[in-house]
Structure formats: C-alpha cells, structure tokens
C-alpha positions as CSV (number, residue, x, y, z in Angstrom):
1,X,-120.9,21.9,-145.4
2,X,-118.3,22.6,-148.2
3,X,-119.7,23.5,-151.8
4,X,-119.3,21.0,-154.5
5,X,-115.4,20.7,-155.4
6,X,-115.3,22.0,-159.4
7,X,-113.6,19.5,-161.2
8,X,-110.4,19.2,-161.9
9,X,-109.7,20.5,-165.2
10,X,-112.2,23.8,-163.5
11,X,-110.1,23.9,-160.5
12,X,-107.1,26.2,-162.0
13,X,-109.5,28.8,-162.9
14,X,-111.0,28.8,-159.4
15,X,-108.0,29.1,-157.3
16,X,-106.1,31.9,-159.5
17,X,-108.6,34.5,-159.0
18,X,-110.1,33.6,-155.4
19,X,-106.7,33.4,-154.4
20,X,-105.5,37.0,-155.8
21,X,-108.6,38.9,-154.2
22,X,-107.5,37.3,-150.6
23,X,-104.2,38.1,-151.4
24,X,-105.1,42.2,-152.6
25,X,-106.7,42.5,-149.0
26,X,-104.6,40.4,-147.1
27,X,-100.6,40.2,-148.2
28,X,-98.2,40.6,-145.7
29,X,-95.8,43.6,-145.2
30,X,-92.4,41.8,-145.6
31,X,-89.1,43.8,-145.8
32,X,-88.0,42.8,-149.4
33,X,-91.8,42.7,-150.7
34,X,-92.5,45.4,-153.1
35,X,-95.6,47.0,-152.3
36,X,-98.7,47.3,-154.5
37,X,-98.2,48.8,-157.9
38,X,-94.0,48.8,-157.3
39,X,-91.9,46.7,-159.4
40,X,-89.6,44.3,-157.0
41,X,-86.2,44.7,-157.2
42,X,-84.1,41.4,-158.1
43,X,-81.5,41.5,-156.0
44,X,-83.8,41.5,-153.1
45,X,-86.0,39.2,-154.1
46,X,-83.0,36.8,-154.4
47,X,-81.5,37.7,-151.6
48,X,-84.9,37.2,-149.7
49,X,-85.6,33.9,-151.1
50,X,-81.7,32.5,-150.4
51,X,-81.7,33.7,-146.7
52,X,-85.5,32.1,-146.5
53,X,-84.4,28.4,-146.7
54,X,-84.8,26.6,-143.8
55,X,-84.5,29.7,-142.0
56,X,-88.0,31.5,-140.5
57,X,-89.2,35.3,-141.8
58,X,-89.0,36.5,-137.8
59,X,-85.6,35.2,-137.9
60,X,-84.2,36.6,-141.2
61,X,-86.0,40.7,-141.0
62,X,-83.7,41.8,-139.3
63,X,-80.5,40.0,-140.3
64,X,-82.1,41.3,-144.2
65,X,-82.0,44.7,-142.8
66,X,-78.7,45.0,-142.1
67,X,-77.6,43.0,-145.0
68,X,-79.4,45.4,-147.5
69,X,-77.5,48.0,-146.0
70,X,-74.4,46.9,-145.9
71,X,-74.6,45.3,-149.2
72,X,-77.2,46.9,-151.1
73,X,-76.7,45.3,-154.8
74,X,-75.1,43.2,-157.0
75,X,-72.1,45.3,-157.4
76,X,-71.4,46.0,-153.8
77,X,-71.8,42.1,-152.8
78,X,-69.7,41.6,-155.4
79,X,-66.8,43.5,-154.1
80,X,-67.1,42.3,-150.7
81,X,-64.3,40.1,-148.8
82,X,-66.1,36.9,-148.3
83,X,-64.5,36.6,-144.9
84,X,-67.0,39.7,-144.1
85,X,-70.0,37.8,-145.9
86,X,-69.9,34.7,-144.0
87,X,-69.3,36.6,-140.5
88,X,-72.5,38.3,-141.6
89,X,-74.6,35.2,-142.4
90,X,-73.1,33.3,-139.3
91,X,-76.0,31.8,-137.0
92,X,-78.5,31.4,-140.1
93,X,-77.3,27.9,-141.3
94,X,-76.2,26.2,-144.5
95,X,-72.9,28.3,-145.0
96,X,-72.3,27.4,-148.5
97,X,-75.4,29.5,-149.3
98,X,-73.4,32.7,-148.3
99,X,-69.8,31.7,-150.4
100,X,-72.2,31.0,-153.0
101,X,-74.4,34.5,-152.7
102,X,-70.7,36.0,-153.3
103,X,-70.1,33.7,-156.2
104,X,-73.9,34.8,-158.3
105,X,-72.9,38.3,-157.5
106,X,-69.6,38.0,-159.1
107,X,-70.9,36.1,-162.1
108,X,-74.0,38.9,-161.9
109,X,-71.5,41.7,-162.6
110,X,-69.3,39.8,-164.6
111,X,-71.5,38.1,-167.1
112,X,-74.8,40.3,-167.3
113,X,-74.0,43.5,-166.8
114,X,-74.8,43.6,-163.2
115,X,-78.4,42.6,-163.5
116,X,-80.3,39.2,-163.4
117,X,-81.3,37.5,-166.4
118,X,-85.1,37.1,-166.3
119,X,-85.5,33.5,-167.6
120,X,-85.8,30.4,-165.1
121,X,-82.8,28.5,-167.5
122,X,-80.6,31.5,-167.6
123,X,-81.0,31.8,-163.7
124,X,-80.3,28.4,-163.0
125,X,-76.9,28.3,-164.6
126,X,-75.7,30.8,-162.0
127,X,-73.9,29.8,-158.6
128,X,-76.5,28.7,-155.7
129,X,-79.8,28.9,-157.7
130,X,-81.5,26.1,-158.1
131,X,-84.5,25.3,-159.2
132,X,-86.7,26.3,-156.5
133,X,-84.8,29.7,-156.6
134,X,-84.3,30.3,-160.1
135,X,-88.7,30.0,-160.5
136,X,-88.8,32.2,-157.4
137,X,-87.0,35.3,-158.8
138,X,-88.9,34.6,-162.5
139,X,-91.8,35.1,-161.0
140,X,-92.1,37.0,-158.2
141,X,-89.0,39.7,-159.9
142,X,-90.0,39.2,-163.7
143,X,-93.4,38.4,-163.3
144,X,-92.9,35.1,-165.4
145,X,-95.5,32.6,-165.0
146,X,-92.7,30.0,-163.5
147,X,-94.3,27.9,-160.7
148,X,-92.9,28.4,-157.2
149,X,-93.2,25.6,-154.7
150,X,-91.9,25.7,-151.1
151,X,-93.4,24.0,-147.8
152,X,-95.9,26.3,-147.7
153,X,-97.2,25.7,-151.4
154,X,-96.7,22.2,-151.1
155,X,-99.1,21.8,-148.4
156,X,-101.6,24.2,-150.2
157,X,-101.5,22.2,-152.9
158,X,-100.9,19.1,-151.3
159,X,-104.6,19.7,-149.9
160,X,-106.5,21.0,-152.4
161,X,-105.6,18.0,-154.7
162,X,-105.9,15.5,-151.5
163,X,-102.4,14.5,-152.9
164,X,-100.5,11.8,-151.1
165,X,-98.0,11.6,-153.6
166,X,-94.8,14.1,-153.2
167,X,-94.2,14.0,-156.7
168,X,-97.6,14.6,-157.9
169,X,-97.4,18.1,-155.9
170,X,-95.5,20.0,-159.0
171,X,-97.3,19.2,-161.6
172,X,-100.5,19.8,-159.8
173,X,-99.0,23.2,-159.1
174,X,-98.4,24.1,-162.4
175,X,-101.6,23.6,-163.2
176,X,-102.8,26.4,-160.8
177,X,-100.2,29.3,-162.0
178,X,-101.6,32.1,-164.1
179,X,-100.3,33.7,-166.8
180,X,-100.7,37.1,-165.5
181,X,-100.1,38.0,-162.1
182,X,-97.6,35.2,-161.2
183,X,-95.4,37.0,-158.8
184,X,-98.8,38.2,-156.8
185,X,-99.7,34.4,-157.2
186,X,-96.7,32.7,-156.4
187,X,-96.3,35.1,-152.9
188,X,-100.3,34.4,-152.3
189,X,-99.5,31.0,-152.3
190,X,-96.7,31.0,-150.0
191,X,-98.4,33.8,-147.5
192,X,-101.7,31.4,-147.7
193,X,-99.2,28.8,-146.1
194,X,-97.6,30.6,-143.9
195,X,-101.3,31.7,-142.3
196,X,-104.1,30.2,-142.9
197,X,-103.0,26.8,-144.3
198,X,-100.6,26.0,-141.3
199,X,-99.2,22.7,-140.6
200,X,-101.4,22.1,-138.0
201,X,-105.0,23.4,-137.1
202,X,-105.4,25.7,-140.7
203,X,-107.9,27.8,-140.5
204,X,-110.0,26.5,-143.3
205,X,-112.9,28.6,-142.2
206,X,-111.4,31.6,-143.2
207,X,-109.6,29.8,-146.5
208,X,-110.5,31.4,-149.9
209,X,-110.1,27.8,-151.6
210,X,-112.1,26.1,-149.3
211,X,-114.4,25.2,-151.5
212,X,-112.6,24.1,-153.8
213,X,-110.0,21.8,-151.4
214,X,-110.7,18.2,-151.7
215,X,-109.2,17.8,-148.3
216,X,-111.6,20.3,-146.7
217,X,-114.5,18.3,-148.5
218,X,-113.0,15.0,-147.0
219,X,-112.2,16.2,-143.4
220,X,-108.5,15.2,-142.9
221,X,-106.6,18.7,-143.7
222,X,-103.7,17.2,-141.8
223,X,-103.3,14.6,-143.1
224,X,-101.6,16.7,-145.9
225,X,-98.8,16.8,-147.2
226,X,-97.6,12.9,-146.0
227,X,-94.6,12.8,-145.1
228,X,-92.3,10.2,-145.0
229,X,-91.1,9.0,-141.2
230,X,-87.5,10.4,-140.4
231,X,-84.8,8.0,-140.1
232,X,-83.0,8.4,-136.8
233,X,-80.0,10.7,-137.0
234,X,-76.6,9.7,-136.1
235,X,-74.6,11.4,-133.4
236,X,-71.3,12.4,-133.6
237,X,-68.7,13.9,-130.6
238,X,-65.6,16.1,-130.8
239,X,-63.6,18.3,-128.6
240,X,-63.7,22.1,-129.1
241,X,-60.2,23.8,-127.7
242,X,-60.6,26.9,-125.5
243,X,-57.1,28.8,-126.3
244,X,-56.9,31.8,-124.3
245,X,-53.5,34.0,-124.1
246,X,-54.4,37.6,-121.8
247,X,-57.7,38.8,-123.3
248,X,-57.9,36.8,-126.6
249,X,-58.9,33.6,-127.5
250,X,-57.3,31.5,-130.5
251,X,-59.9,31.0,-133.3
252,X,-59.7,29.2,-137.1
253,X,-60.6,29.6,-140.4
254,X,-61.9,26.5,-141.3
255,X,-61.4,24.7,-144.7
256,X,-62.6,26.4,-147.6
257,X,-64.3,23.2,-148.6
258,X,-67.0,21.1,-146.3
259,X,-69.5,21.9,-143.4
260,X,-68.6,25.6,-142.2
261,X,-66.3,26.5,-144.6
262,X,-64.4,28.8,-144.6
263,X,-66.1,30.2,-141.4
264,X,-64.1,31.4,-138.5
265,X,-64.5,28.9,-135.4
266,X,-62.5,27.9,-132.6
267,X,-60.4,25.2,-133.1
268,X,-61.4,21.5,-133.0
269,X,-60.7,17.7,-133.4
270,X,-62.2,15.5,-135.3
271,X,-66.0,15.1,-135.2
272,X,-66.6,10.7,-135.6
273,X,-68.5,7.7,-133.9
274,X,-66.6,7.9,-130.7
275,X,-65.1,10.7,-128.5
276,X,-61.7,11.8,-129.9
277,X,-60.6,12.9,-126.7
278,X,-57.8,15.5,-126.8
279,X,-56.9,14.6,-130.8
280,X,-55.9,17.2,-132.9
281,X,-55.6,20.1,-130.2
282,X,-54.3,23.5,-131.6
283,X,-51.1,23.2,-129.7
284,X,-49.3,21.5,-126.9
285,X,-50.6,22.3,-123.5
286,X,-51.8,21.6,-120.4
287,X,-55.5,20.9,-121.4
288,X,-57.9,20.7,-119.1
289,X,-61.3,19.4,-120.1
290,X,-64.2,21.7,-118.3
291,X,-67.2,20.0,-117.2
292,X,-69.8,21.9,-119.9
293,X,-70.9,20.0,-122.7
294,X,-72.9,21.7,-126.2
295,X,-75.1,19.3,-128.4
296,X,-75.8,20.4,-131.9
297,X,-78.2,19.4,-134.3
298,X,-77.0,19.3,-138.3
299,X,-79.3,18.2,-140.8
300,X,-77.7,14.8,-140.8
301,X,-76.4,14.1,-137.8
302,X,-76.1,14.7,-134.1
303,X,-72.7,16.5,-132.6
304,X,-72.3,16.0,-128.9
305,X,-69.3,18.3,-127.9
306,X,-66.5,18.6,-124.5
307,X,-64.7,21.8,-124.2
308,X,-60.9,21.8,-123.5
309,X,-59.1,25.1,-122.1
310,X,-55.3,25.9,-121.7
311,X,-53.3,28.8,-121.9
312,X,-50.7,29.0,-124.5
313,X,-48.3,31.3,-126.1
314,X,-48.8,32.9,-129.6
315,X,-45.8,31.4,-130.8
316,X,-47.2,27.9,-130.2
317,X,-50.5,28.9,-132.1
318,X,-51.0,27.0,-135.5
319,X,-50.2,28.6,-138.8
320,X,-52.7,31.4,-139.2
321,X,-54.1,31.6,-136.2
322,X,-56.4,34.5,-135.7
323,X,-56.0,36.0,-132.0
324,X,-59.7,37.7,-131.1
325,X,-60.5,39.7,-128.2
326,X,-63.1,37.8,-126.1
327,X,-64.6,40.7,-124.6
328,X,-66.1,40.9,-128.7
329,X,-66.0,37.5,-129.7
330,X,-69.6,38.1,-130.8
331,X,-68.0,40.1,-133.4
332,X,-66.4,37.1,-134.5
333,X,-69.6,35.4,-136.7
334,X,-68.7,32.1,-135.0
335,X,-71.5,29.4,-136.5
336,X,-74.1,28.9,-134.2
337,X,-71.8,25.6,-132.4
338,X,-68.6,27.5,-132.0
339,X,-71.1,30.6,-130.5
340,X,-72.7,27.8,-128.4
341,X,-69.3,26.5,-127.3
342,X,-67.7,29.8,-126.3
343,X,-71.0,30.8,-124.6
344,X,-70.6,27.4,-122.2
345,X,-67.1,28.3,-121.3
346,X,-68.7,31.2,-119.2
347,X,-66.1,33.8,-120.4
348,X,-67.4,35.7,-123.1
C-alpha cells in the first residue's frame, strides 16, 4: 500500500528533492546532455530540444551527431546554405523547424553577439522558439527556474496531481520547479517519463514519487493524462512524376512557403479530395502510370499517392529543374514521401 499522499501545498517540496536523488543515480547518457558538474552548452541544448519534437531520442542521436559536426555553433549554422540544412534534416518531419534553426542562428550572430540570451522572454522573440523551447534552453542551459513541460512531464504530472484537466497540467507543474537545480529538474522530469512513467504499464514500483502520486494511491496510472479522442483524418491523393533522362532523374525545389518548403522532391500534381490524375506533370510525355502506390501520414491528413514515369529531354524540364543521379538520390534529402516514392519505383 502507498504512504499517505502529503498535501498539496507539501507536495512541491516532496517531488524536488526525491526526484533529484533518482535523477543523480539514474540520468541517462544522451549526446547533447552535459555531464555531471559540466555546464551545457546552448547551442546544443537548443538544437537537442528542436530536433526532439515529435521526433524519438533513438531516432535523432545519430542524425545530432552528424549535425554537431557539420555545424558545430551558432556561427557556423549561420553561414550555411539552407538548401544544405534542409537536405540534412530531410526524413525527421516538420521542415519549417530546420528554415527556422537557420533563421535563430542568423538572428543569434546578428543580434547577440553570437550567444543566446538567457531569459525565457528574450528567447521567445527569436525565430522557431516557442514557449515550450524558449523554458527548455532557460532552464536546462541557464539553469533558470523556467518550467519545462513536454509529453513526458505532462503525464508525470498529469498523475501525481490525478489531473484530468489539460490545462490544469502547467500550473500544477510550476508548482513542482525548484529554484536551484532546474535544469537537473526539468531533464529528471522528462527522463522519469521517458522510463519509468511510460504511457502504458509505468513502472510505479520503482517510481521515486510514488508516494506522493495521487494516481498511484487511486489505482488508475493510465488513466493519465486523458486525452481527447482524435478526429478522423482526411485523405488526400496526388501523382508523383518519375522523370528519368540516362542516369538522372528530374527533381524540384518546392515553394519556399507551405508543407516541405523549400525541400528538394520530385515533381508532383496537386494533392486534393479526388485523384488528380496526370495534372500538373513536369513536362509533356508519354506518362505511364506504374502500378505501386505510397500512403503518407501528415499530421492532418492522409496522402494516398500513384507514380507516373516517362522519359523526357532536359530541354523539356521546367524552369530550374535540378537533374540528380539516381544511383545517389539518397544524397538528395528527399522528405520522407518523395524518399518513399522513389524507393517504390524500384530504381534507386
């Protein structure tokens, strides 16, 4: 049986320092992490936390890796072509996080002297940091006492304050972040989550708030956080055109603007209710429509996709058309569709 649940006003003095002795013996080892006793370096930290979004920490290691190295600050991200940045961030989702990584660099150099400003109101006036962001780099960079609340502190605190209310959750938070030790805190949180507070069979037993999680006391964990049900996501279809001439195939830079902008991709029609057919194809040509199909999931919708292929000549290509070898198309940074697409051709 649980312990008796302190109160609530005796609850944010309980979880601060249980929470920071699990967290001593038990942080993970994470790429962009400064160790024990090192200062974490902001760009990093930002870096980490931008790349993080909807995106999982198996997934992004390595892609941070090679990011880090080819890119190492401010000033060199700031330099960069940001044809070159999106190739780089092609396949982990929401592309306007990457023009937008180029943009707070920019204004990084430009405006502060090539460092970040330490405040959670400074932050958030620069390009792409919001507020989940901007109390992410206070505390876990600056050691601010800023609370920081993802999925994985939401459903931490979601539970310990048996909370069915979403908008209850940041208030409740704030109520838990120390003064001292916030960037420990704030990753504690988020590693608690991410292990022993799962979405699904947590491992309370091994919880250093369990006694002091109302949920625990009350038996229904998972119950926590509620969520609302998802409405049903619409499905669009398109055509994606397979323009081959000798070893190359014809590929687009997309509109700076909109979903995938300014990415390179393979050329396509529009994407609405009903199958566009052959609408919109890079060039005149003896299409022929192949019998693969690719189905893409975006956050709002559905994309069901047919593949056309011809052969044409370069003349006929649209105005700045890009002509890349397919034998390193991978090289490319399609977006995960485009990748999809030229994968279910059964060339590359």
């Amino acid at each position: 049986m649980a312990a008796k649940l302190p109160s609530a006003p005796s609850l944010s003095g309980f979880v601060a320092p249980a929470l920071l002795r699990w967290y001593d013996a038990h942080r993970r080892t994470l790429p962009w992490r400064a160790g024990p006793g090192e200062r974490a370096d902001p760009y990093r930290v930002w870096l980490s936390e931008v790349m993080l979004q909807q995106t999982t920490v198996a997934t992004v290691g390595p892609r941070f890796a090679a990011w880090v190295a080819r890119w190492p600050d401010f000033a060199s991200l700031a330099r960069a072509d940001e044809a070159d940045v999106m190739a780089a961030w092609a396949g982990l989702g929401y592309y306007a996080r990457a023009r937008n990584l180029v943009a707070c660099a920019r204004a990084v150099v430009a405006e502060h002297g090539g460092e970040f400003p330490r405040s959670e109101t400074e932050l958030r006036v620069l390009p792409g940091i919001g507020d989940y962001t901007a109390a992410a780099i206070a505390a876990i960079a600056f050691d601010e006492p800023a609370t920081v609340v993802d999925a994985n502190v939401e459903r931490v605190v979601a539970r310990l304050f048996r909370l069915a209310d979403k908008a209850a959750i940041r208030p409740a938070a704030a109520t838990l972040t120390p003064a001292v030790r916030a960037g420990d805190f704030a990753q504690a949180m988020m590693d608690l989550g991410a292990t022993i507070c799962s979405p699904r069979a947590p491992k309370c037993l091994l919880c250093p708030l369990r006694d002091g999680c109302a949920a625990y006391a009350a038996g229904d964990q998972e119950a926590y956080p509620v969520k609302p049900a998802k409405a049903a996501k619409p499905t669009r279809h398109g055509t994606i055109f397979w323009a081959r001439n000798g070893g190359d195939v014809l590929l687009v830079r997309r509109p700076p603007k909109g979903l995938l902008g300014g990415m390179r991709a393979l050329p396509t029609g529009p994407w609405s209710a009903e199958p566009p057919g052959l609408a919109d194809a890079p060039a005149r040509a003896d299409w022929r429509l192949l019998p693969a199909t690719v189905e893409h999931v975006f956050t709002h919708f559905r994309l069901q996709l047919v593949l056309a292929t011809a052969t044409i000549d370069r003349h006929a290509a649209p105005d700045g058309a890009i002509w890349w070898p397919i034998e390193s198309l991978g090289e490319a940074g399609l977006p995960t569709v485009f990748a999809k697409a030229a994968s279910a051709t059964g060339e590359p």
